[in-house]
PyMOL Python script that loads the backbone (N, CA, C, O; Angstrom):
from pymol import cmd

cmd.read_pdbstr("""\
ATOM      1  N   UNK A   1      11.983  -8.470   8.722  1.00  0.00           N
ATOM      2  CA  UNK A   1      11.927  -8.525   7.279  1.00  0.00           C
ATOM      3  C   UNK A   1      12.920  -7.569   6.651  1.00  0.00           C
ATOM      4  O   UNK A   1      12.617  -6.988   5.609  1.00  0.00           O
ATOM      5  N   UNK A   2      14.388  -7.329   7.385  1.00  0.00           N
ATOM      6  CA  UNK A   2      15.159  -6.508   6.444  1.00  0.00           C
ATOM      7  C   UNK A   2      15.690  -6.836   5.741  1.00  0.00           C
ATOM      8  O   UNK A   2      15.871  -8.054   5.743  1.00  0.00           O
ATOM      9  N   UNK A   3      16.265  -6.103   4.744  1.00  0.00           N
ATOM     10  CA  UNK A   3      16.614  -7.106   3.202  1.00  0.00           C
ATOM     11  C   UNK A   3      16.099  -7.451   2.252  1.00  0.00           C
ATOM     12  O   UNK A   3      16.700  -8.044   1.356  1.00  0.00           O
ATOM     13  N   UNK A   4      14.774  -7.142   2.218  1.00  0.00           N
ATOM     14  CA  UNK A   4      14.007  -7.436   0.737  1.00  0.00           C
ATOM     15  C   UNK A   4      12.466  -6.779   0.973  1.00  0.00           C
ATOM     16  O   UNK A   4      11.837  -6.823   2.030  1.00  0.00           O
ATOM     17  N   UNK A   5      12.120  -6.287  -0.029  1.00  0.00           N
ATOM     18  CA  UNK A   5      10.998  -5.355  -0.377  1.00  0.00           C
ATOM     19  C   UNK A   5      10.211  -6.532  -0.014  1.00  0.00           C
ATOM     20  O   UNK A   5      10.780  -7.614  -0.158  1.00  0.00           O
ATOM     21  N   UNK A   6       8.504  -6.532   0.619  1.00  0.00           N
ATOM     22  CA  UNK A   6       7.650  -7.069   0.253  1.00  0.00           C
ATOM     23  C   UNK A   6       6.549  -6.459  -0.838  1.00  0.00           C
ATOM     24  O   UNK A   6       6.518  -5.229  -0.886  1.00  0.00           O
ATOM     25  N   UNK A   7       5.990  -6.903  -1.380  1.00  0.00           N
ATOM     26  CA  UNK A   7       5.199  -6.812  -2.714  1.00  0.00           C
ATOM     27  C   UNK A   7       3.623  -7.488  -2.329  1.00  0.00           C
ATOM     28  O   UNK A   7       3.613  -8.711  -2.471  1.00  0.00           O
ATOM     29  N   UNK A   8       2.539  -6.996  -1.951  1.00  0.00           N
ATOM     30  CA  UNK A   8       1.155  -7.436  -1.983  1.00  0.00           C
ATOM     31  C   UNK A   8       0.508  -8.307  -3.442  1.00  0.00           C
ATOM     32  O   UNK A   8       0.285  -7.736  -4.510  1.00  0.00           O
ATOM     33  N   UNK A   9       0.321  -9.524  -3.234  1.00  0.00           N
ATOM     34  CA  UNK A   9      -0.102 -10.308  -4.726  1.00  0.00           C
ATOM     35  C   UNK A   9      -1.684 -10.736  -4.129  1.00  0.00           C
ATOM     36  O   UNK A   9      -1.996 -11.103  -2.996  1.00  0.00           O
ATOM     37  N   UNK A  10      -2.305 -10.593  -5.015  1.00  0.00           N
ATOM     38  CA  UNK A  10      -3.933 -10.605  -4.534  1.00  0.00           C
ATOM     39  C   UNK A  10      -4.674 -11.922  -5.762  1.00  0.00           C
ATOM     40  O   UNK A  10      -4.747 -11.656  -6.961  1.00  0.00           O
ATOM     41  N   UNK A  11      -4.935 -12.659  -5.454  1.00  0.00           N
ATOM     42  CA  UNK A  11      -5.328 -13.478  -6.241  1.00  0.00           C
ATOM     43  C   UNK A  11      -7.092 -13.262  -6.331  1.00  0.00           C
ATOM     44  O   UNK A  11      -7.920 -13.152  -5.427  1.00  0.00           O
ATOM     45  N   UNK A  12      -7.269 -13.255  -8.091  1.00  0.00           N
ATOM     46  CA  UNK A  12      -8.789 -12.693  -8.104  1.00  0.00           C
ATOM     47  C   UNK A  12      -9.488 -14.196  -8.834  1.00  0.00           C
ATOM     48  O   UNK A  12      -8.974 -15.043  -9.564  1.00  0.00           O
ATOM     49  N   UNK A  13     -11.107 -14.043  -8.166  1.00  0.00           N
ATOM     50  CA  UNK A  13     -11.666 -15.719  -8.631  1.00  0.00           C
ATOM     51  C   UNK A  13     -11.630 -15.571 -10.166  1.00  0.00           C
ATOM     52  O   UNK A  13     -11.888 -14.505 -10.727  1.00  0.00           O
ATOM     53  N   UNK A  14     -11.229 -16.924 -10.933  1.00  0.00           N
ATOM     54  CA  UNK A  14     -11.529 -16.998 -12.147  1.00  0.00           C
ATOM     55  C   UNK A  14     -10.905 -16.041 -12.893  1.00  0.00           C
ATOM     56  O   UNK A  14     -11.349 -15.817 -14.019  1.00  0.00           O
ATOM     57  N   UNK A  15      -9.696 -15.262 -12.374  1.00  0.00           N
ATOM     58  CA  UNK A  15      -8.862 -14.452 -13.124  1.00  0.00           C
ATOM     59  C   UNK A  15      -7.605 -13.897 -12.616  1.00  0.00           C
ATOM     60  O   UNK A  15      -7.207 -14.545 -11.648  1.00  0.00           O
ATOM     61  N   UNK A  16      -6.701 -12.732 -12.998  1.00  0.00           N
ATOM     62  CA  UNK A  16      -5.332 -12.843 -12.746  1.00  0.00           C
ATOM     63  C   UNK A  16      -4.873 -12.733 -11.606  1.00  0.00           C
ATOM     64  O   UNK A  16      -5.619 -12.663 -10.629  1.00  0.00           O
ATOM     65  N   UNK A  17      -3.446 -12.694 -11.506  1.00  0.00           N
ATOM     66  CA  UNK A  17      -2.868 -12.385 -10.476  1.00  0.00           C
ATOM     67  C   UNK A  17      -3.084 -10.953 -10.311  1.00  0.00           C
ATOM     68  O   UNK A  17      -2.810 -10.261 -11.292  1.00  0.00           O
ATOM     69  N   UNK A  18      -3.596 -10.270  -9.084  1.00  0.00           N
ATOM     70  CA  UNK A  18      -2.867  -8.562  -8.970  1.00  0.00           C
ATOM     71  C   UNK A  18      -1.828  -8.563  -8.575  1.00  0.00           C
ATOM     72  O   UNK A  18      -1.768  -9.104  -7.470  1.00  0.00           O
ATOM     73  N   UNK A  19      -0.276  -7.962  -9.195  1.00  0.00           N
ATOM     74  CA  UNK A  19       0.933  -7.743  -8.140  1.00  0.00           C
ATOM     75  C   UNK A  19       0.966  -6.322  -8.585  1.00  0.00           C
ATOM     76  O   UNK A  19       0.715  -5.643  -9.581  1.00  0.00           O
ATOM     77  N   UNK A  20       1.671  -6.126  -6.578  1.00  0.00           N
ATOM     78  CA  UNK A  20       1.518  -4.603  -6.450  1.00  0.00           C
ATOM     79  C   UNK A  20       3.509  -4.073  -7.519  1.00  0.00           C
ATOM     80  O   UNK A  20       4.570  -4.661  -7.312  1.00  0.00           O
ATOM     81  N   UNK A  21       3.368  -3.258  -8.205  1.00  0.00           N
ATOM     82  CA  UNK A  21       4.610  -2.910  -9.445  1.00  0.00           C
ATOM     83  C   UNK A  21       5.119  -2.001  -9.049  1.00  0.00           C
ATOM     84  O   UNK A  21       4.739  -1.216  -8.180  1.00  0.00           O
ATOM     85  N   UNK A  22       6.405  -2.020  -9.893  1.00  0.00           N
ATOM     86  CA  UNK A  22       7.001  -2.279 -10.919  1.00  0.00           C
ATOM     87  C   UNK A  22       7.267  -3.689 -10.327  1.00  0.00           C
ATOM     88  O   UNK A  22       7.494  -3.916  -9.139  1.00  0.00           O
ATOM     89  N   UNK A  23       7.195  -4.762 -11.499  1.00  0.00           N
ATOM     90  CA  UNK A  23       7.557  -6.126 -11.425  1.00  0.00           C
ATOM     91  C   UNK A  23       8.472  -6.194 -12.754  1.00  0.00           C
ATOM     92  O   UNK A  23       8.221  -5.519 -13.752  1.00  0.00           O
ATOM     93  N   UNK A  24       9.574  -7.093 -12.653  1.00  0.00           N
ATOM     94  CA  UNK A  24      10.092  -7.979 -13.698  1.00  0.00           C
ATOM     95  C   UNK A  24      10.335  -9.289 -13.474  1.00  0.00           C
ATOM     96  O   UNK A  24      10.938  -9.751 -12.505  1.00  0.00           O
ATOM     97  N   UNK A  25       9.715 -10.070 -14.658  1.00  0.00           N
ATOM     98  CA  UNK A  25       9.544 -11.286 -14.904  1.00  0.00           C
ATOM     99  C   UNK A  25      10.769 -12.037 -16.070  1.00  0.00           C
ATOM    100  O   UNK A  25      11.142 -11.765 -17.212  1.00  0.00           O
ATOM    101  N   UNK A  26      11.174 -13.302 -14.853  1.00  0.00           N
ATOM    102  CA  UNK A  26      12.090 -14.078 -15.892  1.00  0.00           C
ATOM    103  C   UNK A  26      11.289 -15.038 -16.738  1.00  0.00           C
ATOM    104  O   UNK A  26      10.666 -15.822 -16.023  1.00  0.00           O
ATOM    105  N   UNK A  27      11.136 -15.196 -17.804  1.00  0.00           N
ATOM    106  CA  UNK A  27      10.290 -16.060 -18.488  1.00  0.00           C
ATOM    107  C   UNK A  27      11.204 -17.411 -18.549  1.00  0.00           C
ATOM    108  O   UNK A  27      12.364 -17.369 -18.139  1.00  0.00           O
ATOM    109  N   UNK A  28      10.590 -18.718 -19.125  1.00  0.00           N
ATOM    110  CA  UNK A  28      10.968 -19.923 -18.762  1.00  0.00           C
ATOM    111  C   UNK A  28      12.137 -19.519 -20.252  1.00  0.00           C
ATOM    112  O   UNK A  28      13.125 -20.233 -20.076  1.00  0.00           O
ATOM    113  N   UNK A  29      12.280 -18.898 -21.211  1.00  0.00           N
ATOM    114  CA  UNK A  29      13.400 -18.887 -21.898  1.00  0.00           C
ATOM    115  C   UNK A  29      14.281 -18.582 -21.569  1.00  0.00           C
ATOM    116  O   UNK A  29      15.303 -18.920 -22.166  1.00  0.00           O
ATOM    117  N   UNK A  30      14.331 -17.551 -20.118  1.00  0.00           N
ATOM    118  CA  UNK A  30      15.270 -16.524 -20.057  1.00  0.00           C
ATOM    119  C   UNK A  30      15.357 -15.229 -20.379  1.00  0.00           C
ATOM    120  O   UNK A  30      16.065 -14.483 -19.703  1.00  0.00           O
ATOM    121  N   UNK A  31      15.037 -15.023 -20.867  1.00  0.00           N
ATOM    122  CA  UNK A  31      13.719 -13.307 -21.447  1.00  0.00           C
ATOM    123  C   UNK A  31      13.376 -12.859 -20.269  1.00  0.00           C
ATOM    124  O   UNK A  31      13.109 -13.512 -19.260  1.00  0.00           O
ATOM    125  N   UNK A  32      13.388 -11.796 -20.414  1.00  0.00           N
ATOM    126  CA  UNK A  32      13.031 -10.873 -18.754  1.00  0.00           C
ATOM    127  C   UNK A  32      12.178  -9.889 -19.671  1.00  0.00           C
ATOM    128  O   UNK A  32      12.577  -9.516 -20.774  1.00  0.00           O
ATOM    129  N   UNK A  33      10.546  -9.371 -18.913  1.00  0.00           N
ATOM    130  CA  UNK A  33       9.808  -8.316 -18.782  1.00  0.00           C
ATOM    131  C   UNK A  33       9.718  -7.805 -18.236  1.00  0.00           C
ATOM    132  O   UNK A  33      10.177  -8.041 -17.119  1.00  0.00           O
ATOM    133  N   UNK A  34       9.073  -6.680 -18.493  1.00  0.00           N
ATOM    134  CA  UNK A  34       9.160  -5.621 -16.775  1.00  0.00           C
ATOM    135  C   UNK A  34       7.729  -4.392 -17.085  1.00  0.00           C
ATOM    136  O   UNK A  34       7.537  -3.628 -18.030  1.00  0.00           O
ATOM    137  N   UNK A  35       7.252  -4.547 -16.336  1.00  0.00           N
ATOM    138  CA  UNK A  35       6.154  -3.550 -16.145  1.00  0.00           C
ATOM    139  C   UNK A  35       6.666  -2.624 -15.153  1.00  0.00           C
ATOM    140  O   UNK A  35       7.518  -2.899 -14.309  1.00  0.00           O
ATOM    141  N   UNK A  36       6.000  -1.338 -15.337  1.00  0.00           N
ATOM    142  CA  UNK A  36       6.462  -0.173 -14.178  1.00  0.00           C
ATOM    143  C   UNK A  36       5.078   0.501 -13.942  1.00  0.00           C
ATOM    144  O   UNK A  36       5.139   1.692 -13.637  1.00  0.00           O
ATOM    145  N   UNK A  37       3.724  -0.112 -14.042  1.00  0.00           N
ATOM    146  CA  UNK A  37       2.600  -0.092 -14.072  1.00  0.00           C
ATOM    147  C   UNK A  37       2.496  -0.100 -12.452  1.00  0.00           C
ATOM    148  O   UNK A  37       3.440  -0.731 -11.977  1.00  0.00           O
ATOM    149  N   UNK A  38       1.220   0.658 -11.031  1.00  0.00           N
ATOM    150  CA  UNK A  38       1.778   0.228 -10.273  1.00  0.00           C
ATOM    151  C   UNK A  38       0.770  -0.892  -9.428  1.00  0.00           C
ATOM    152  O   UNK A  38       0.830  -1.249  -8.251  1.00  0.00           O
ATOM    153  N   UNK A  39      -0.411  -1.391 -10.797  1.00  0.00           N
ATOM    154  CA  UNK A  39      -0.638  -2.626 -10.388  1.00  0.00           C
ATOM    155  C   UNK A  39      -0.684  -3.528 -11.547  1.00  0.00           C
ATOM    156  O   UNK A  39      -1.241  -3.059 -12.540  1.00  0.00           O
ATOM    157  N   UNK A  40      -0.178  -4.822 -11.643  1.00  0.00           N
ATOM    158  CA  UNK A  40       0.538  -5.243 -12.806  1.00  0.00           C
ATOM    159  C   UNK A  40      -0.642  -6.880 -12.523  1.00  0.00           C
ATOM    160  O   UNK A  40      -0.530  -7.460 -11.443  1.00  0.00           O
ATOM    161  N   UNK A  41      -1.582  -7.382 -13.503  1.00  0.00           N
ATOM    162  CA  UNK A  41      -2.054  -8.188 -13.811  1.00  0.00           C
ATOM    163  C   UNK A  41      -1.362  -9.254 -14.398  1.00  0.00           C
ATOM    164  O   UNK A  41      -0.701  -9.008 -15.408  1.00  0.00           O
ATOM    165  N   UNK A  42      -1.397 -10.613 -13.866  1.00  0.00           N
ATOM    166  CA  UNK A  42      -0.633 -11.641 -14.589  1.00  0.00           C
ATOM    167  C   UNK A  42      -1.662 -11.950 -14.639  1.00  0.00           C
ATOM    168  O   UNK A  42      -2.637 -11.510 -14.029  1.00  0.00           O
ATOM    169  N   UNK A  43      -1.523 -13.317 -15.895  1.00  0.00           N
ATOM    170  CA  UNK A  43      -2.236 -14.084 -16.396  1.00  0.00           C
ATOM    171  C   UNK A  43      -2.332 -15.755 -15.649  1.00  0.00           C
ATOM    172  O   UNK A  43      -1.307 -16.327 -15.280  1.00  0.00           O
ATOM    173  N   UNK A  44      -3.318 -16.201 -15.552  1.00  0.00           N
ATOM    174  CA  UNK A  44      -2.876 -17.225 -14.894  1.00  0.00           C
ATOM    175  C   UNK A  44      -3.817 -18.529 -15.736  1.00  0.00           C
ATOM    176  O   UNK A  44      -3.605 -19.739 -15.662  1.00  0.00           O
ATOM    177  N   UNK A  45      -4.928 -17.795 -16.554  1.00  0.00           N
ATOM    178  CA  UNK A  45      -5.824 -18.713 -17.083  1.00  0.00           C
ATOM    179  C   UNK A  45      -4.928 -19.511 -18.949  1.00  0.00           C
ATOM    180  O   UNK A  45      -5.390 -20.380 -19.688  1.00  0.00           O
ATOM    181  N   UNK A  46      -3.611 -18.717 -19.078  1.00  0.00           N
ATOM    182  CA  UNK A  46      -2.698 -19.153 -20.038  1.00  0.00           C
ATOM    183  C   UNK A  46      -3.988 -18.810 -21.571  1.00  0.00           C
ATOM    184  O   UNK A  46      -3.977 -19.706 -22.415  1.00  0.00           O
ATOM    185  N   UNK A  47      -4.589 -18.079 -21.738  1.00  0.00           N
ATOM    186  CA  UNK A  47      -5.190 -17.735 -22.982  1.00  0.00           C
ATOM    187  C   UNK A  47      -4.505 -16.300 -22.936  1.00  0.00           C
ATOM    188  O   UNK A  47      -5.457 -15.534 -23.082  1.00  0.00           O
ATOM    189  N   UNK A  48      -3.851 -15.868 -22.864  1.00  0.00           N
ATOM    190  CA  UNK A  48      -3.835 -14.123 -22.535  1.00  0.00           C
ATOM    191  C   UNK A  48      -2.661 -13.908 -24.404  1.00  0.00           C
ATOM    192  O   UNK A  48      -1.926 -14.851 -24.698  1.00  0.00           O
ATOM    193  N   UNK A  49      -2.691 -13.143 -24.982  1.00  0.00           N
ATOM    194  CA  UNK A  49      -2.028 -12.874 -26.001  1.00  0.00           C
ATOM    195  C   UNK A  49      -0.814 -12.053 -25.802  1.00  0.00           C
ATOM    196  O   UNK A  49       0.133 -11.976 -26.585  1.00  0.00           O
ATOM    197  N   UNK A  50      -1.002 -11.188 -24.182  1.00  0.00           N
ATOM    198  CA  UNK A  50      -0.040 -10.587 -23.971  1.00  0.00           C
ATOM    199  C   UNK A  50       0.916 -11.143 -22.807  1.00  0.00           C
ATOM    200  O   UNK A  50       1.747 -10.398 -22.288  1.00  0.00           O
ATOM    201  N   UNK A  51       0.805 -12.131 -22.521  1.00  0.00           N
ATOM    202  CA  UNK A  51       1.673 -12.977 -21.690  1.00  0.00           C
ATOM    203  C   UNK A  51       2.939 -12.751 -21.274  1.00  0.00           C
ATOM    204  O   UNK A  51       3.670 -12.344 -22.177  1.00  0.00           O
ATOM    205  N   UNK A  52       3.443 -12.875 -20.224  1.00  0.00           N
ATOM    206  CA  UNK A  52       2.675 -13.044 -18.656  1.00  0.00           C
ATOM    207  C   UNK A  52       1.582 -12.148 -18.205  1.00  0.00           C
ATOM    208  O   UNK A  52       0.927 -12.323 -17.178  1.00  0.00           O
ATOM    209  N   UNK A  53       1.449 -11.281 -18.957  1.00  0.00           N
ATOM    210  CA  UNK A  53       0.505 -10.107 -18.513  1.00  0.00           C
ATOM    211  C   UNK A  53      -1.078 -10.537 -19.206  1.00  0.00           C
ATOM    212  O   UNK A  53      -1.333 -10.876 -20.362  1.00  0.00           O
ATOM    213  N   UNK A  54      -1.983 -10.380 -18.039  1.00  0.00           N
ATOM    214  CA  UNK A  54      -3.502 -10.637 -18.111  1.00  0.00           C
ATOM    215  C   UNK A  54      -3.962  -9.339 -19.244  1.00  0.00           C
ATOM    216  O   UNK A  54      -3.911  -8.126 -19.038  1.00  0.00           O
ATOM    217  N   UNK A  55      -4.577 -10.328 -20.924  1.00  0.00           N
ATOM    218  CA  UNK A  55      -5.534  -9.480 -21.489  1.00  0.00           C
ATOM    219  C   UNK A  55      -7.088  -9.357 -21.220  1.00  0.00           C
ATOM    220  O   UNK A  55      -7.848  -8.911 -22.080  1.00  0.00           O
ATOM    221  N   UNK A  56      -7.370  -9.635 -20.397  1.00  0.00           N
ATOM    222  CA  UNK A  56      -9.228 -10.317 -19.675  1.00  0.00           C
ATOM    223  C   UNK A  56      -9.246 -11.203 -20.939  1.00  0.00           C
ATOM    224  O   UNK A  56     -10.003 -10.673 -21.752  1.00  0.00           O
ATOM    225  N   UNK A  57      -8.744 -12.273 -21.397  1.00  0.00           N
ATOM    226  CA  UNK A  57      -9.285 -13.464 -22.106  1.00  0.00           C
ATOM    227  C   UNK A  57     -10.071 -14.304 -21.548  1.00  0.00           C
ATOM    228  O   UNK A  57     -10.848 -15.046 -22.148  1.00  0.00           O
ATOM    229  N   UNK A  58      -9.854 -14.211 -19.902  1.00  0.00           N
ATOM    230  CA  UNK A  58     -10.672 -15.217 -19.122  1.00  0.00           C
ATOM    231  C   UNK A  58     -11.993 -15.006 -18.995  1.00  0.00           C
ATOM    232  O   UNK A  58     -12.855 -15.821 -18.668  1.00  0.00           O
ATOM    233  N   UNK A  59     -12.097 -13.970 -19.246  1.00  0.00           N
ATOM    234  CA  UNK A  59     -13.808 -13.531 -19.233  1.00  0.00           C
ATOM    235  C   UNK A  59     -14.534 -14.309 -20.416  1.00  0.00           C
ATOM    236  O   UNK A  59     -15.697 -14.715 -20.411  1.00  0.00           O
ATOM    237  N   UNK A  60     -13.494 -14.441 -21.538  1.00  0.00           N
ATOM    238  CA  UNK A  60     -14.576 -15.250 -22.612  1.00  0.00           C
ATOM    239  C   UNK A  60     -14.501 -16.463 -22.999  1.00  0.00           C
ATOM    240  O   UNK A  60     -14.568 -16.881 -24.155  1.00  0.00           O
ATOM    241  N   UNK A  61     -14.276 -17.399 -21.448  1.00  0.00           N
ATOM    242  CA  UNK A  61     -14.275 -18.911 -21.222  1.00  0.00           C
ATOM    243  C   UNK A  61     -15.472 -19.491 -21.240  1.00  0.00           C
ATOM    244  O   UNK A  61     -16.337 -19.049 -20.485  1.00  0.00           O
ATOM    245  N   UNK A  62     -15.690 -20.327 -21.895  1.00  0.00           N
ATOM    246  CA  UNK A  62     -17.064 -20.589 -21.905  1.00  0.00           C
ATOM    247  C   UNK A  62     -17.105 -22.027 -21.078  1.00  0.00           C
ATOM    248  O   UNK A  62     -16.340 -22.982 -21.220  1.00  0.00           O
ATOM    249  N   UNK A  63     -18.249 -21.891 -20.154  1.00  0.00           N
ATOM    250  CA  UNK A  63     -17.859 -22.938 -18.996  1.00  0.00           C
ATOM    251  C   UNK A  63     -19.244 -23.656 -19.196  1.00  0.00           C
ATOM    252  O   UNK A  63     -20.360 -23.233 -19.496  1.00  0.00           O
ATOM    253  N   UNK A  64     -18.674 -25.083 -18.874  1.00  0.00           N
ATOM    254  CA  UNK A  64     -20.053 -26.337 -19.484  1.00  0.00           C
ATOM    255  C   UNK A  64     -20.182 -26.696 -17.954  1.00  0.00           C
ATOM    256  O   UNK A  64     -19.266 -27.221 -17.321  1.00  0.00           O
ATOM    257  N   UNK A  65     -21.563 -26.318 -17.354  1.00  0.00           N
ATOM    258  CA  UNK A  65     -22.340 -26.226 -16.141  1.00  0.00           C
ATOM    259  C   UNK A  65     -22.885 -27.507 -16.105  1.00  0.00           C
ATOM    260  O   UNK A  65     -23.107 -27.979 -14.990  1.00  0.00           O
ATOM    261  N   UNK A  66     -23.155 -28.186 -17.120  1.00  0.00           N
ATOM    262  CA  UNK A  66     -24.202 -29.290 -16.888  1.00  0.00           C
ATOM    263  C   UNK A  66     -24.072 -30.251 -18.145  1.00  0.00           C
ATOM    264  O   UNK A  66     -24.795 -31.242 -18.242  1.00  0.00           O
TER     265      UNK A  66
END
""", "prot")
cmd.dss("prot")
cmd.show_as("cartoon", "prot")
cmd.util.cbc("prot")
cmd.orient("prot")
């Protein structure tokens, strides 16, 4: 594996990505973010206000059981 950092990404049920940081993200415009946080939450449930980055919006999904 020489030649490129590996990075631990932990996928959590019913909520974000964990990646282990500093991460920067190319967004689909072309816009680049960057966290230097050194565990960095993405969003994956697409309600998040701070996007790509997970605000726990997913916690207040209201899910129809029956």
């Amino acid at each position: 594996m020489s030649g490129f950092m590996v990075h631990k990404v932990t996928q959590v049920k019913d909520g974000p990505l964990l990646m282990e940081g500093p991460v920067e993200i190319e967004m689909d415009d072309g816009t680049t973010v960057r966290s230097d946080r050194f565990v960095v939450a993405l969003c994956t449930c697409r309600r998040s206000r701070t996007a790509p980055f997970c605000d726990t919006s997913h916690r207040r999904k209201v899910r129809d059981d029956g």
